[in-house]
C-alpha positions as CSV (number, residue, x, y, z in Angstrom):
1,X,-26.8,73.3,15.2
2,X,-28.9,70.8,13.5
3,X,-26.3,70.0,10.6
4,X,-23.7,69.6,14.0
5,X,-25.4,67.2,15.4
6,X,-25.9,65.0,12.3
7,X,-22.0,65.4,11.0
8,X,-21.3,63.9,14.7
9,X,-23.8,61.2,14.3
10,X,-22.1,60.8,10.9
11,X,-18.8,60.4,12.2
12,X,-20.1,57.9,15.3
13,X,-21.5,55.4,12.7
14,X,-17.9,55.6,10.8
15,X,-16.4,55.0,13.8
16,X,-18.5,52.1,14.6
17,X,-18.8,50.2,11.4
18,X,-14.9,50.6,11.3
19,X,-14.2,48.9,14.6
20,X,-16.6,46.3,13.7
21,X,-14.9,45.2,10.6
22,X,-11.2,45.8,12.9
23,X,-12.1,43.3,15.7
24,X,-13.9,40.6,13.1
25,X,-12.0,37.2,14.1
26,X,-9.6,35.3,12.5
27,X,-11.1,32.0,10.4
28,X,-10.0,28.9,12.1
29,X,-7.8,28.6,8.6
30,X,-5.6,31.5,9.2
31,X,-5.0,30.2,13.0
32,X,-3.9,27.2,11.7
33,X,-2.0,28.8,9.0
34,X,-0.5,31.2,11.9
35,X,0.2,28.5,14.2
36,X,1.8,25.8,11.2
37,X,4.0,29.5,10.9
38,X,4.6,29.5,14.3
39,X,5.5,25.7,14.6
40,X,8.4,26.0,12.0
41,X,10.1,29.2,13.1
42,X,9.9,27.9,16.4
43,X,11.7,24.2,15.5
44,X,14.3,26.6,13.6
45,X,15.3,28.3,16.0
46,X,16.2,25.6,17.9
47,X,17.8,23.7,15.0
48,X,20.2,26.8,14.4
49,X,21.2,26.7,17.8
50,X,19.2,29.9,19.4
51,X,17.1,28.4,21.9
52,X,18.2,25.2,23.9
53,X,16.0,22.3,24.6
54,X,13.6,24.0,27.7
55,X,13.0,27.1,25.6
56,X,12.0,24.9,22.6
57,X,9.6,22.9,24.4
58,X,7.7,25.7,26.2
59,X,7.2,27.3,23.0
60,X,6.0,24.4,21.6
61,X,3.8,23.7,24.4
62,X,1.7,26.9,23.2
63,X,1.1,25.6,19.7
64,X,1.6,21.8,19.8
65,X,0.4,18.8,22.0
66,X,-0.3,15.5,22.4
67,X,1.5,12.8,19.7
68,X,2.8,15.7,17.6
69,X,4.5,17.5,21.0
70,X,5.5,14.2,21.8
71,X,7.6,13.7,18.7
72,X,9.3,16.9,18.2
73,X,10.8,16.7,21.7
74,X,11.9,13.6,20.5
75,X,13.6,13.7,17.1
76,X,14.7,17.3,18.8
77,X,16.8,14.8,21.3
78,X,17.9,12.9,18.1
79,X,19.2,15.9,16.4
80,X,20.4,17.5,18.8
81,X,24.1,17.1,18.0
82,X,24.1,16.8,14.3
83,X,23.6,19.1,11.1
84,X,21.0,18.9,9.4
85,X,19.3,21.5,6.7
86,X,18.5,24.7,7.4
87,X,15.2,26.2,6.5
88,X,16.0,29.2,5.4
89,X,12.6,30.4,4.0
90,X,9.5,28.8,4.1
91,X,5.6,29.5,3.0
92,X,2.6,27.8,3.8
93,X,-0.5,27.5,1.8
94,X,-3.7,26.3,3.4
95,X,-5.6,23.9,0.7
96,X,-8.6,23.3,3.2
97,X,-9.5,23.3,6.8
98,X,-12.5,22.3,8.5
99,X,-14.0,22.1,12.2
100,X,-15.9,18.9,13.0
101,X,-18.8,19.0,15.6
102,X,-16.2,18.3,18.0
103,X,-14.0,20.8,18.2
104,X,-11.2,19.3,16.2
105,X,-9.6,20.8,12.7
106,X,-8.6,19.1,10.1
107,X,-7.3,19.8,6.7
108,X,-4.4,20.1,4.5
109,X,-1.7,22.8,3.8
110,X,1.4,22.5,1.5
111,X,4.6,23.9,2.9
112,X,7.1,24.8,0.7
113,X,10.8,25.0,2.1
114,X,13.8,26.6,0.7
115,X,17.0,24.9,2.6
116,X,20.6,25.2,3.0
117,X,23.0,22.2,3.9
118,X,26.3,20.6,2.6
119,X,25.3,19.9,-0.6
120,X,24.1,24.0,-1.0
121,X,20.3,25.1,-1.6
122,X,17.4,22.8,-2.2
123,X,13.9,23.5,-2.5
124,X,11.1,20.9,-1.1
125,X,7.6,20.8,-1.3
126,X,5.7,18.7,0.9
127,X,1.9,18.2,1.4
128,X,0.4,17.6,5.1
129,X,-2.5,16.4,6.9
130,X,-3.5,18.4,9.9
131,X,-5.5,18.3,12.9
132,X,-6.0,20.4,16.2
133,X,-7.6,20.6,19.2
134,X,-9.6,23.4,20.2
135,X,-9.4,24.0,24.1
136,X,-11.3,27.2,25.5
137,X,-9.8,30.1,23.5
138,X,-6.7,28.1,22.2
139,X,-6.2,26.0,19.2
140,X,-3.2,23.4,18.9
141,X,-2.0,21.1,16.2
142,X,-2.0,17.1,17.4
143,X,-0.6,16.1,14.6
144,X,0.9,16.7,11.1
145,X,1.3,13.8,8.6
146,X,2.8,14.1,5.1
147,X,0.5,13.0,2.2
């Protein structure tokens, strides 16, 4: 009986100290990274012609706001009728990323982009400055400036 009870005490700390390192939250990097992710596929989509203009903008709403929101609805108005590149693959690094006193992020990522066009495949690398706003629960990019 005595050996029962300590195998199930056993298995009850397992248990625990498993779901503890489960439920650990995500670094305010790998949101960012996640929502950079989230930005892209969301603008490609609507660049290859799967999601009109309202769709766009409500997912957008969810991961963007203020200047940035601002002007992705608009160069999405500019674009609209033309062809531009398609991203075809994409990968972002995170080189840093930081939470003031305030509440806002900032840092840098590097997004590398494999497109398709007229002129075939081309590869660009680009290096951006980020920041976000963290409201309650939910972070959002305000803006993203190339370096």
């Amino acid at each position: 009986m005595k050996k029962v009870y300590i195998f199930n005490v056993c298995v009850l700390l397992v248990i625990f100290l498993t779901a503890g390192v489960i439920v650990r939250p995500q670094s305010d990097s790998k949101i960012m990274e996640d929502q950079i992710y989230s930005r892209i596929e969301i603008l490609n989509r609507y660049y290859d012609g799967t999601w009109d203009f309202d769709k766009t903008r409500s997912a957008l709403e969810k991961v963007e706001t203020g200047s940035l929101l601002k002007t992705d609805t608009a160069l999405m108005k500019d674009y609209e009728y033309t062809d531009i590149e398609q991203v075809t693959e994409y990968e972002v690094r995170m080189i840093s990323c930081r939470t003031t006193r305030y509440g806002i992020l900032k840092g840098k990522a590097e997004i590398v982009y494999l497109m398709r066009g007229n002129q075939g495949k081309q590869k660009e690398t680009h290096r951006y400055l980020f920041t976000a706003e963290k409201e309650k629960k939910k972070i959002r990019l305000t803006q993203m400036k190339i370096l």
